[in-house]
VOGU-3710 file (C-alpha; in Angstrom, 3 decimals, decimal comma):
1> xxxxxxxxxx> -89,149/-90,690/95,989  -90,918/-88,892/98,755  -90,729/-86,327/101,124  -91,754/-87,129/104,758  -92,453/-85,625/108,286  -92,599/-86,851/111,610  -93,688/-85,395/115,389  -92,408/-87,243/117,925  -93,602/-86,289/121,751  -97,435/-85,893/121,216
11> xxxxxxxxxx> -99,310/-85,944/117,949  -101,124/-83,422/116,657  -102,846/-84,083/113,167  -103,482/-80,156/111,607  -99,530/-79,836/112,199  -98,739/-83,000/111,010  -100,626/-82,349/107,971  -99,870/-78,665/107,609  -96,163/-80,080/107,270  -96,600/-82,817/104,747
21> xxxxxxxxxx> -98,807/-80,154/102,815  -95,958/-78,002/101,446  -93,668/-80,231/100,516  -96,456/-81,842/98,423  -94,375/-80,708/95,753  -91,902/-83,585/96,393  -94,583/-86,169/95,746  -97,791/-85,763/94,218  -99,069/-89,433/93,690  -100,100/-89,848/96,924
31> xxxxxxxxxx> -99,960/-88,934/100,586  -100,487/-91,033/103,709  -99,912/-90,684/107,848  -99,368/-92,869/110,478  -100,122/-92,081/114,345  -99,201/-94,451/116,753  -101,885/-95,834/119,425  -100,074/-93,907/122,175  -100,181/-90,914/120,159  -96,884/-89,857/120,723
41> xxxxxxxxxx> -95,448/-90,495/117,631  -96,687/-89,584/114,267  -95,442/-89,536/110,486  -96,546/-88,078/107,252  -95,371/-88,145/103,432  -95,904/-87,460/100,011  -95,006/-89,966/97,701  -93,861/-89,489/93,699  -94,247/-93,210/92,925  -91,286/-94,665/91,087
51> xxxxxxxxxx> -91,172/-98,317/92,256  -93,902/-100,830/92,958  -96,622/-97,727/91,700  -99,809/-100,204/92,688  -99,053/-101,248/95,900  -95,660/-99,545/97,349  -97,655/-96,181/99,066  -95,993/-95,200/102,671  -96,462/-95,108/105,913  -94,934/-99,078/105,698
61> xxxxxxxxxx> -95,256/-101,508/108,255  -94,207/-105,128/109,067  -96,767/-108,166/109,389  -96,946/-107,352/113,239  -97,241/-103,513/112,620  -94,942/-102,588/115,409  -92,605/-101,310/113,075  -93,646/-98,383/111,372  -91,303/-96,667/108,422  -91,505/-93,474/106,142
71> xxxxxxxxxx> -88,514/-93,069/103,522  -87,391/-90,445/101,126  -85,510/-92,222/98,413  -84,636/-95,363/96,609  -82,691/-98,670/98,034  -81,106/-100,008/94,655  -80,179/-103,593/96,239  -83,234/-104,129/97,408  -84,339/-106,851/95,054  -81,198/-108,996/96,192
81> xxxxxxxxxx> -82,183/-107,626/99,788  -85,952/-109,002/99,714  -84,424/-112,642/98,131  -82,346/-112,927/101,417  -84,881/-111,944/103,627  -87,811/-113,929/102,158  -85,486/-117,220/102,257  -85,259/-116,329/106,183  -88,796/-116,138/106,357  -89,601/-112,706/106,409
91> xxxxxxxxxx> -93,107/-112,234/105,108  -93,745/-108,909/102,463  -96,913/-107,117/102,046  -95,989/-105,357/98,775  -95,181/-106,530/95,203  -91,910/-104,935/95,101  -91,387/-102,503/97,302  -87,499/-101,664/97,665  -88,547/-98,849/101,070  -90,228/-102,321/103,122
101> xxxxxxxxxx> -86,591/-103,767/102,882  -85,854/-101,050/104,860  -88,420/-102,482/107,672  -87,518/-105,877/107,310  -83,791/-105,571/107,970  -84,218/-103,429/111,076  -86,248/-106,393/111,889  -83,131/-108,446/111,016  -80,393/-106,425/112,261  -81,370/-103,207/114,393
111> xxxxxxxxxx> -79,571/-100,329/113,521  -77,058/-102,679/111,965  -79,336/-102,686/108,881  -77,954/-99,376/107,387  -74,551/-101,366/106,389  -76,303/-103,416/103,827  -78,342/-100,184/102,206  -77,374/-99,259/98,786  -78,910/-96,178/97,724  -80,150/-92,613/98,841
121> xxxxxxxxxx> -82,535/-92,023/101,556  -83,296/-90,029/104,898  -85,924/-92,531/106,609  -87,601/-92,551/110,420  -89,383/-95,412/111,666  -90,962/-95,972/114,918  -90,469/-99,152/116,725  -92,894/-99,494/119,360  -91,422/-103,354/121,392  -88,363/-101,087/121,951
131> xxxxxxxxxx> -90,007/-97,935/122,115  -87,664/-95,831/120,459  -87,791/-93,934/117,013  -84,679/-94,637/114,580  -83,584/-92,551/111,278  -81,130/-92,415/109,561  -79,776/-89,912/106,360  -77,662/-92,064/103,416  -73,744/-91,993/103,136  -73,208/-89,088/101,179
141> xxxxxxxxxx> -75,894/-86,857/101,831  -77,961/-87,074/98,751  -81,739/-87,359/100,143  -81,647/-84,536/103,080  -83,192/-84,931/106,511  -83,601/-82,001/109,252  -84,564/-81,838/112,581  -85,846/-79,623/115,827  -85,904/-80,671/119,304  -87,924/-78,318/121,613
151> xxxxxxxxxx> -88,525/-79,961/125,433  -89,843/-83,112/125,114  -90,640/-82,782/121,120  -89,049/-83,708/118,356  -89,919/-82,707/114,477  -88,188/-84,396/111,867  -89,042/-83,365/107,590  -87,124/-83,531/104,849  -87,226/-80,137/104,307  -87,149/-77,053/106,149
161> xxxxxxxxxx> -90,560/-75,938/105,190  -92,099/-77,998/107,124  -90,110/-77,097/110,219  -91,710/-73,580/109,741  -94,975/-74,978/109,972  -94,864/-75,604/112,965  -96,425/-72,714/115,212  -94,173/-72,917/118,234  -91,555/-72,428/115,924  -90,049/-69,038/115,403
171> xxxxxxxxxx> -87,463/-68,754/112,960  -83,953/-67,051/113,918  -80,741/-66,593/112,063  -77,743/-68,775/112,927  -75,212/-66,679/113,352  -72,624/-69,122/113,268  -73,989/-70,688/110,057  -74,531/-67,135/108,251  -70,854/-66,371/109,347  -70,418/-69,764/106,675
181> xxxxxxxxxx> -72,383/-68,637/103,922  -70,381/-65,389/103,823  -67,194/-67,368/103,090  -68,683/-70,161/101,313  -71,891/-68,774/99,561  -73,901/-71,794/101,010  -74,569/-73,164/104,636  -72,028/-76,270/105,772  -72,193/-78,230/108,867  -74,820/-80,012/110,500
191> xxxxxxxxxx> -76,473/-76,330/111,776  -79,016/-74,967/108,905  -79,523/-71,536/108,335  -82,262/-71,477/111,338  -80,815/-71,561/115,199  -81,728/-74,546/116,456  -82,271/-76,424/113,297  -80,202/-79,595/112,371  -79,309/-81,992/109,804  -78,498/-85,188/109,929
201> xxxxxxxxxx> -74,967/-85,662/108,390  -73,948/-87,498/105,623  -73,335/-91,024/106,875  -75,392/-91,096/110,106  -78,091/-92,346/111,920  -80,074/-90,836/115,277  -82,499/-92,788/117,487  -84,769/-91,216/119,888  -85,463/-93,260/123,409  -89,348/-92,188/124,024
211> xxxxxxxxxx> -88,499/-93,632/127,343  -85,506/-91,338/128,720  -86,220/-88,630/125,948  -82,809/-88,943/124,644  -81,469/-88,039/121,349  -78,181/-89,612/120,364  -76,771/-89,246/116,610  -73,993/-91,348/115,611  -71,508/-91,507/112,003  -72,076/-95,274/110,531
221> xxxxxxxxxx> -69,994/-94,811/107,169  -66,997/-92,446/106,159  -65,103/-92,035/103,210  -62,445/-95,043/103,374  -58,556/-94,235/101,667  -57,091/-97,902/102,320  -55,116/-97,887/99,046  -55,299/-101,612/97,059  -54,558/-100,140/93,799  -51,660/-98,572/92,642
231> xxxxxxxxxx> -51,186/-99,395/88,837  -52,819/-97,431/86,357  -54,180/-100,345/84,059  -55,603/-102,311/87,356  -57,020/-99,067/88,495  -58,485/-98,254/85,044  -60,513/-101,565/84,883  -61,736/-100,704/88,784  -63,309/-97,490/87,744  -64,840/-99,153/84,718
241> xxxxxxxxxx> -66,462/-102,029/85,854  -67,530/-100,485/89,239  -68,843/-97,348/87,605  -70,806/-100,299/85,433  -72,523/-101,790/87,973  -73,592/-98,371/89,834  -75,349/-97,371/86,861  -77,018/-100,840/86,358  -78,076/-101,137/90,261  -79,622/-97,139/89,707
251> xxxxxxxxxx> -81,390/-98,064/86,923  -83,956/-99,871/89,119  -87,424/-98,303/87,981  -91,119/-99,032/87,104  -91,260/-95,771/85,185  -88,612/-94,541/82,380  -85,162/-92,664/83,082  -83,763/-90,252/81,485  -80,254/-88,354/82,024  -79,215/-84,784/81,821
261> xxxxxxxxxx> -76,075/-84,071/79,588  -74,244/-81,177/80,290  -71,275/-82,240/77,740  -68,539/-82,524/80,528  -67,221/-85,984/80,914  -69,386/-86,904/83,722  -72,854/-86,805/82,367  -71,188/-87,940/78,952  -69,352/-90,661/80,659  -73,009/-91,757/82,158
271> xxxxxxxxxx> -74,477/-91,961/78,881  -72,222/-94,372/78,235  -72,432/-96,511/80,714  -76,331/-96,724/80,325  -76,412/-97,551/76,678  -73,285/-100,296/77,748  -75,495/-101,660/80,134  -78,495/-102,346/77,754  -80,690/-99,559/78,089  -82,712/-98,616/75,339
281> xxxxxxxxxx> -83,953/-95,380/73,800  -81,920/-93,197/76,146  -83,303/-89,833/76,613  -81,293/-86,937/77,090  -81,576/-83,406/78,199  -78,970/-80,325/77,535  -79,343/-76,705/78,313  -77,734/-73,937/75,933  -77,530/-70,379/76,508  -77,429/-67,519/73,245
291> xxxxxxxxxx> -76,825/-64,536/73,520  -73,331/-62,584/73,451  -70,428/-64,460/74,654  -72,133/-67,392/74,714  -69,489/-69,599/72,632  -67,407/-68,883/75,765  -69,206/-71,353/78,305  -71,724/-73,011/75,996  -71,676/-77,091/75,879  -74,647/-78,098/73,536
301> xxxxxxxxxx> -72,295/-79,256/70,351  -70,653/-81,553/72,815  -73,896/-82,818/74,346  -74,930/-83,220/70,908  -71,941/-85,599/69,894  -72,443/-87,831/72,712  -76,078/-87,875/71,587  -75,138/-88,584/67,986  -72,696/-91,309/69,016  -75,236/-93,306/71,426
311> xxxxxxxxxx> -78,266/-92,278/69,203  -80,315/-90,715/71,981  -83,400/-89,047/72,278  -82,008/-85,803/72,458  -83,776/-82,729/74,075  -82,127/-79,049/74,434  -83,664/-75,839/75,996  -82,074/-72,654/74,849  -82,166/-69,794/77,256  -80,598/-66,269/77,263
321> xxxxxxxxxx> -78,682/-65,579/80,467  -81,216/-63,010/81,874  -83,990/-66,148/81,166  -82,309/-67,655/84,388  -83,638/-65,236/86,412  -87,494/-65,635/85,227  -87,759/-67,922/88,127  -85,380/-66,734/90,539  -88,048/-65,814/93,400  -89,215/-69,330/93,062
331> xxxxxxxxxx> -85,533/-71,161/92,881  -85,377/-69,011/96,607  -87,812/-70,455/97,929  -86,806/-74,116/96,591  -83,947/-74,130/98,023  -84,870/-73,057/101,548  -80,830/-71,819/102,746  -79,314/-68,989/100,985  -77,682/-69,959/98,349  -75,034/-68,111/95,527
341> xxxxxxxxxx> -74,260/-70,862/93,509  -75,324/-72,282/89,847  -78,385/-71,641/88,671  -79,216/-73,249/85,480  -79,958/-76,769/86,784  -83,198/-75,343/87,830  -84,511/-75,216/84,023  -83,011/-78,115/82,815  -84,894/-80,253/85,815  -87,806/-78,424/84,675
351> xxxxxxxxxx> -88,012/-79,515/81,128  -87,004/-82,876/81,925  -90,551/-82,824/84,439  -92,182/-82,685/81,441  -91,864/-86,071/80,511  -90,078/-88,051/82,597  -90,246/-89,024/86,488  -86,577/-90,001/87,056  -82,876/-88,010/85,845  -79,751/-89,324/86,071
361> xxxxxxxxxx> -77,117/-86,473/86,608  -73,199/-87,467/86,724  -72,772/-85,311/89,889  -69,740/-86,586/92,232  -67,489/-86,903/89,359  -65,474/-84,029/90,346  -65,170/-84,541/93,951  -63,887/-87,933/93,459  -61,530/-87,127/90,840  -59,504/-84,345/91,690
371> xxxxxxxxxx> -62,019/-81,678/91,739  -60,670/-79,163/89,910  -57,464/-79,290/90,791  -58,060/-78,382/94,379  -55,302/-80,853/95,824  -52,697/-78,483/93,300  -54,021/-75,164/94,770  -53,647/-76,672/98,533  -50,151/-77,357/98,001  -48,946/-74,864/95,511
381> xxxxxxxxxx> -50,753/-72,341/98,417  -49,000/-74,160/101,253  -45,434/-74,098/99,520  -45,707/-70,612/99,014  -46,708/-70,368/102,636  -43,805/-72,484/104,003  -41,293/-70,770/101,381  -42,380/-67,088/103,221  -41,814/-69,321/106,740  -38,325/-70,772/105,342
391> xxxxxxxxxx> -37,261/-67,278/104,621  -38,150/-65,693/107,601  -35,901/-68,571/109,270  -33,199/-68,620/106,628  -32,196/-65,096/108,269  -31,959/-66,805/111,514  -30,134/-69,615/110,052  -28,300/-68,553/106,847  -27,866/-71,271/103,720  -30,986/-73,560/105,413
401> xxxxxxxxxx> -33,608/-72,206/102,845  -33,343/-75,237/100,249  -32,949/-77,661/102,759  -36,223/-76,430/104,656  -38,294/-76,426/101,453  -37,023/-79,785/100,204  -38,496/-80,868/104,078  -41,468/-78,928/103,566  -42,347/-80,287/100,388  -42,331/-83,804/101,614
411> xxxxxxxxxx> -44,588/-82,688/104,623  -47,017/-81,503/101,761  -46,909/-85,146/99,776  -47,336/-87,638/103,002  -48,881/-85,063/105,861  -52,505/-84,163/106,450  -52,226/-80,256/106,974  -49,838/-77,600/106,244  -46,256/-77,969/107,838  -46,271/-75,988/111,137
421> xxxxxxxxxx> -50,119/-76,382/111,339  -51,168/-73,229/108,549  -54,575/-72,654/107,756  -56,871/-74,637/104,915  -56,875/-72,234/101,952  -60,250/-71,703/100,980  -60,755/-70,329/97,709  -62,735/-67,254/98,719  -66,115/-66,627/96,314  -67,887/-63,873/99,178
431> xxxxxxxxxx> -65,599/-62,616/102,335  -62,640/-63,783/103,417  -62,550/-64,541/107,546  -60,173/-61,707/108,114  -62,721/-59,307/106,000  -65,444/-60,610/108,104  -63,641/-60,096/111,254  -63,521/-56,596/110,338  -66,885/-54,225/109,583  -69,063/-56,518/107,676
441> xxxxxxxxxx> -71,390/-57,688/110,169  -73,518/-55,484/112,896  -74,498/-59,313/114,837  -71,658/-60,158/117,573  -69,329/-62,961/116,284  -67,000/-63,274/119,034  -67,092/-66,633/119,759  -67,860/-67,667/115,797  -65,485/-70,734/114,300  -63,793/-69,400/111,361
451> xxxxxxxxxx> -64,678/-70,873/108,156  -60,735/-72,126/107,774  -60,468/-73,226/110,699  -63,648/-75,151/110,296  -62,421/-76,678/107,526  -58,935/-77,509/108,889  -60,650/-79,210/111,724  -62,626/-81,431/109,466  -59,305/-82,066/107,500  -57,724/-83,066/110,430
461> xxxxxxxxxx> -60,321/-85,115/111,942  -60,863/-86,783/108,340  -57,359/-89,200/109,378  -56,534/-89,126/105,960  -52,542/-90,076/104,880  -52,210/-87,633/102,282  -53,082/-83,644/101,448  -55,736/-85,527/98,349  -57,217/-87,996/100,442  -57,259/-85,453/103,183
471> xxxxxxxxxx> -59,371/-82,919/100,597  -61,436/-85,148/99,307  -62,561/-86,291/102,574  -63,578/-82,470/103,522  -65,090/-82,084/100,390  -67,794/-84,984/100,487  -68,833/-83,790/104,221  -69,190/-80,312/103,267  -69,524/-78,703/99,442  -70,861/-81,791/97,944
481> xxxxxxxxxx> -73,547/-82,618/100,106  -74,564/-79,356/101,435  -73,895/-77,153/98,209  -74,234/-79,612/95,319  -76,337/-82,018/96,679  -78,847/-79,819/97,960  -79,429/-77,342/94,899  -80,066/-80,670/92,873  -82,399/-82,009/95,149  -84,626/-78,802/96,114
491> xxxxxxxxxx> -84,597/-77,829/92,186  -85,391/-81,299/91,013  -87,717/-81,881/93,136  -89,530/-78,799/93,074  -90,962/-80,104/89,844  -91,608/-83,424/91,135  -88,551/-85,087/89,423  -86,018/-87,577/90,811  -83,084/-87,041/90,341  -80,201/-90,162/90,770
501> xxxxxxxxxx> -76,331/-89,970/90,919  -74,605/-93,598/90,240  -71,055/-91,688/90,674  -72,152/-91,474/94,194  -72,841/-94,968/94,427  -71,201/-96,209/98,344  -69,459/-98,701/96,064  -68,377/-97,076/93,794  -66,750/-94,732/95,842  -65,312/-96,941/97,898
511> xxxxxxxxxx> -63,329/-98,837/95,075  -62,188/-95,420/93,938  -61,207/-94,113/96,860  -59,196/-97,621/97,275  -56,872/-96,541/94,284  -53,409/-94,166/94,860  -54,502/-90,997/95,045  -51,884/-90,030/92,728  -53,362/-91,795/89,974  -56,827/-90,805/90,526
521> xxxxxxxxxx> -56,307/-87,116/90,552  -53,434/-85,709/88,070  -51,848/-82,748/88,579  -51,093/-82,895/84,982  -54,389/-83,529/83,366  -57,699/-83,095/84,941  -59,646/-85,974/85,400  -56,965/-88,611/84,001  -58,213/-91,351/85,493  -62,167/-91,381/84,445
531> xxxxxxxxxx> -60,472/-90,238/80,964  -58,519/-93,578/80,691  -61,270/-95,195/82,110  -64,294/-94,104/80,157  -62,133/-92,855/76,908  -64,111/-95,365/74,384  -67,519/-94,231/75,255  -66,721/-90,703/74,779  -66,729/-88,390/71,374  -63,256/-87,672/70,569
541> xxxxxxxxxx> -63,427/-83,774/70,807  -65,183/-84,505/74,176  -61,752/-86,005/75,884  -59,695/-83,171/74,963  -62,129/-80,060/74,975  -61,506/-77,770/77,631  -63,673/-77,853/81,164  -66,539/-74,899/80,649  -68,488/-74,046/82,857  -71,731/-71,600/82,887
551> xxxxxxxxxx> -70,499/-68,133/84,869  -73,654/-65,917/84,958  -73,022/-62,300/83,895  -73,830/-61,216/87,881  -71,661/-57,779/87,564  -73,778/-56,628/84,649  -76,889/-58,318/85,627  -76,531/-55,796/89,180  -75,885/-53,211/86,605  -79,091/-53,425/84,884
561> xxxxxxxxxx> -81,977/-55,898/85,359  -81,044/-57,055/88,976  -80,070/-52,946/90,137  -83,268/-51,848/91,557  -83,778/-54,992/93,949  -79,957/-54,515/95,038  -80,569/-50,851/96,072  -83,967/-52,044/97,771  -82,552/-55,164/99,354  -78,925/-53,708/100,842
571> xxxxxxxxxx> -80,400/-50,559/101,346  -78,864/-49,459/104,548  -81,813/-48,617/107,002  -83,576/-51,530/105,755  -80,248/-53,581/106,797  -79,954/-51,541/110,541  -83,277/-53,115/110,870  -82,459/-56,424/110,296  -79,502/-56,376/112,510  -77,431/-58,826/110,774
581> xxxxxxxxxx> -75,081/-56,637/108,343  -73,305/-53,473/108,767  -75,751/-50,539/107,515  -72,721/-49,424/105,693  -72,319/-52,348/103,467  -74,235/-50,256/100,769  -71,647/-47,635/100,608  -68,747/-50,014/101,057  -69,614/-52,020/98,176  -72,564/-51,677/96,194
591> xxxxxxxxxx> -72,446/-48,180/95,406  -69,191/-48,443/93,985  -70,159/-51,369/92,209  -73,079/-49,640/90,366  -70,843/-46,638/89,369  -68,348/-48,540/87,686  -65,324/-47,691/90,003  -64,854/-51,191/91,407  -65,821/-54,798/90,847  -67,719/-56,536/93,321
601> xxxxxxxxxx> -69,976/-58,371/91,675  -69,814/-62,074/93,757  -69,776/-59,869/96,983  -72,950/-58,431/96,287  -74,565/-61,391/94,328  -73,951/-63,951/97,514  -75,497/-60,767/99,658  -78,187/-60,432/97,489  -79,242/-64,251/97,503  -79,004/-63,975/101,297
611> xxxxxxxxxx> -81,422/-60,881/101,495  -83,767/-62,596/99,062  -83,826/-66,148/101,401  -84,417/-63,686/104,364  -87,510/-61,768/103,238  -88,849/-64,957/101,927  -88,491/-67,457/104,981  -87,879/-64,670/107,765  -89,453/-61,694/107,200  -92,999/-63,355/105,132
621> xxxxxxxxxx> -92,940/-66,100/106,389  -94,822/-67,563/103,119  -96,481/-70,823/103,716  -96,349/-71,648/99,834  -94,371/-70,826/96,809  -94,948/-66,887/96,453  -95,948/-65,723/92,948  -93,809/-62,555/92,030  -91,234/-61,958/90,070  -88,249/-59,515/90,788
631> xxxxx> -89,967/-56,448/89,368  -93,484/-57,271/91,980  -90,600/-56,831/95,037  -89,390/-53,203/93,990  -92,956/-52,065/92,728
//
């Protein structure tokens, strides 16, 4: 696990080095740089050394050295990989590395090599007989990989840090992407929060002609909803035995694993499967919360009887709620977009750091199994929506009302979007589009994309057969890898840990993706299908315990500890200044807020978040981690 940097146009070594510097953080084993003899092309990285520790440190070549690689991640195939390519005659400098497959294949296969990857990664290499520079970013987005183009330059990190570096490089606000985060309390898309900014999406690769100066970025894997399987006992044994062999393939490590247990059916379902698959003296880590109303949402006596039942080494960190916001300057400036979702992975990665390198987490359990119900929501929401329409035309057309709905509810089984082309419901957290059509922003946003309209596109566009598939397919392009994704890889790694997902294993989703999507996501019983699947690795009580989940007292917390940095952060000259918000956002909504007469308390929290990323990477500018705590800001 790395993180790496690259300048492609004309080298310069302080900037190169200025990059890799803060994101040291993502690997402090080692370091190392490549520049190319030209001198117009140039990588950096940091390395946390996980596989082949003695001999596996990056920049990588191949026996000829005219291909050069750097790679964040892990390929989990790649000792079947190397066996192939050795009996072809390909010649390895390293004991074991599983990144010089990487280099090796391209050798093989050209950009054709990213279909026989198994793992997570955002990797550049330079390959100087072709002279062209190729990356590429894993199928589902796990390992992250941004980039800025500028003339005839081209910066490439995986994170934005390092982008900021960078002294040509003066960070704006995208509008369009801030106009997401209002609706969404994260950043979607391929745009970051910083104009001009990119990622790489989930599933794609870019190459760079040095000749032409041409950037082209195309999609080499999407989610695939060719049904096979369509009976529950056949589909049961798929999830099993693929979820098996995801686990044992991520399991590939010089140094031990561990896994985090949350007590929810994913992690506890991934305990499981590692003790199943032979792995021995299983650590495990749970957070618990005290404090009042903490029975509500807490999940440590369910960790603890998946513990008990698989005899792990079991670890728990208790916190009180306002303990999650110790570190909340520092979780900022992890995460590097604004962010207003869950906090408390941050402290669980951080005790984990303590004694173990690598975490296994079961995230991409709910997207690929109904995720919360979603798929109801959309349809329940669109019935009600076509039920208003068959009304309206009922009075048109008296007595057609039941035969409209019975038409419309068919639509809603088999089509892809709402009948007569409605809207994708999003289930608001921050500002609706309509609110944010109207007052909440001072910035011009004619011309924006609507956040539903976004999402219908990519609904659309997804050419799934059914509303599920259709949802699913939206939700692995956007909230998964840009929201859930990308908290667990900025907090993980922020204390040097690696953190793996089997769940989102290419072939594992693949084979469940392959099953009726009726099956895999019940309207009747959340999660049904990894229930039926998993059921005799799990603690009874486990399989039948409600789904918690952590909510963070935010309306109180603005009420007490977090008031004084509201009123100085939303403060309404301070906002006029900025330019982005409505001056009168203070009056509107915190002011009421803090006096009791109204609850606003995920308005103001996602606003808050926002303000906090902006002083922090806009307004400072701090080059590392800033020491302060919420009380140094208002002091």
């Amino acid at each position: 696990m790395c993180g790496i940097v690259a300048l492609v146009g004309k080298s310069n070594r302080s900037r190169l080095d200025a990059m890799n510097a803060v994101q040291a953080h993502r690997g402090p084993d080692s370091a190392g740089h490549y520049i190319s003899d030209d001198g117009r092309v140039s990588f950096a990285m940091r390395r946390l050394s996980i596989i082949d520790l003695e001999s596996g440190d990056q920049p990588i070549s191949n026996q000829s050295g005219t291909i050069t690689l750097v790679c964040n991640g892990e390929i989990y195939n790649s000792p079947e990989l190397r066996s192939d390519l050795e009996r072809k005659g390909h010649q390895f400098k390293t004991r074991n590395s599983d990144v010089e497959t990487i280099v090796h294949l391209y050798e093989e296969h050209g950009t054709d090599c990213l279909r026989f990857l198994n793992g997570m990664f955002g990797f550049v290499l330079h390959d100087v007989k072709n002279n062209l520079v190729f990356g590429a970013r894993d199928r589902v987005g796990i390992k992250p990989l941004y980039y800025w183009r500028s003339g005839g330059c081209l910066a490439l990190a995986s994170e934005l840090k390092s982008i900021l570096q960078l002294p040509d490089f003066s960070p704006a606000v995208s509008a369009q992407s801030l106009y997401h985060y209002t609706t969404l309390l994260y950043v979607p898309d391929t745009e970051s929060i910083l104009e001009d900014v990119y990622r790489v999406p989930p599933g794609h690769y870019f190459v760079w002609d040095l000749n032409t100066q041409e950037f082209s970025l195309a999609p080499y894997w999407s989610p695939n909803f060719s049904i096979t399987a369509r009976d529950p006992e056949e589909a049961s044994a798929l999830v099993r035995t693929s979820a098996q062999a995801a686990v044992k393939r991520w399991t590939l490590s010089d140094v031990p694993i561990a896994c985090s247990l949350s007590g929810g059916l994913d992690s506890a379902s991934l305990v499981g499967l590692l003790a199943e698959t032979g792995q021995k003296n299983i650590k495990t880590y749970t957070l618990g919360f005290s404090g009042q109303g903490e029975a509500d949402w807490n999940e440590t006596e369910l960790a603890r009887l998946v513990a008990k039942k698989w005899g792990t080494d079991h670890h728990e960190i208790i916190l009180s709620p306002e303990g999650l916001l110790d570190d909340l300057i520092s979780m900022v400036w992890s995460l590097e977009e604004p962010y207003g979702g869950g906090l408390p992975s941050w402290h669980v990665f951080k005790l984990m750091s303590q004694d173990v390198k690598v975490a296994m987490t079961g995230s991409g359990g709910d997207e690929l199994f109904g995720n919360y119900h979603k798929p109801k929501f959309y349809e329940v929401s669109g019935l009600r929506r076509s039920a208003a329409l068959a009304r309206w035309l009922s009075r048109r057309n008296p007595g057609s009302t039941a035969e409209l709905l019975k038409r419309f509810r068919a639509l809603l089984r088999q089509g892809k979007q709402y009948p007569f082309g409605g809207l994708y419901p999003n289930q608001y957290k921050f500002f609706s589009d309509y609110d944010k059509r109207h007052g909440i922003f001072s910035m011009r946003t004619d011309g924006l994309e609507d956040t539903g309209a976004y999402h219908q596109r990519l609904f659309e566009a997804s050419g799934a057969d059914c509303v599920r598939n259709g949802l699913a397919a939206v939700d692995f392009r956007t909230q998964l890898a840009e929201e859930f994704l990308h908290m667990t890889d900025r907090f993980s790694m922020a204390h040097s840990l690696e953190a793996r997902v089997p769940f989102l294993d290419h072939e594992f989703v693949e084979t469940v993706f392959s099953i009726d999507p009726n099956l895999r996501s019940s309207h009747r019983e959340m999660k049904y299908l990894l229930k039926r699947a998993m059921g005799d690795l799990l603690p009874g009580p486990l399989l039948t315990a409600r789904k918690h989940g952590f909510t963070i007292p935010i309306g109180l917390w603005l009420r007490t500890r977090l008031k004084a940095l509201a009123k100085f952060l939303l403060d309404a000259d301070r906002l006029n200044r900025q330019g982005l918000f409505s001056p009168d956002f203070s009056r509107r909504y915190l002011e009421p807020h803090l006096s009791g007469q109204r609850d606003f308390d995920m308005i103001i929290w996602g606003m808050l978040m926002f303000q906090l990323w902006h002083l922090v990477f806009v307004e400072q500018r701090w080059t590392e981690s800033p020491n302060l705590t919420i009380s140094d800001l208002v002091n």
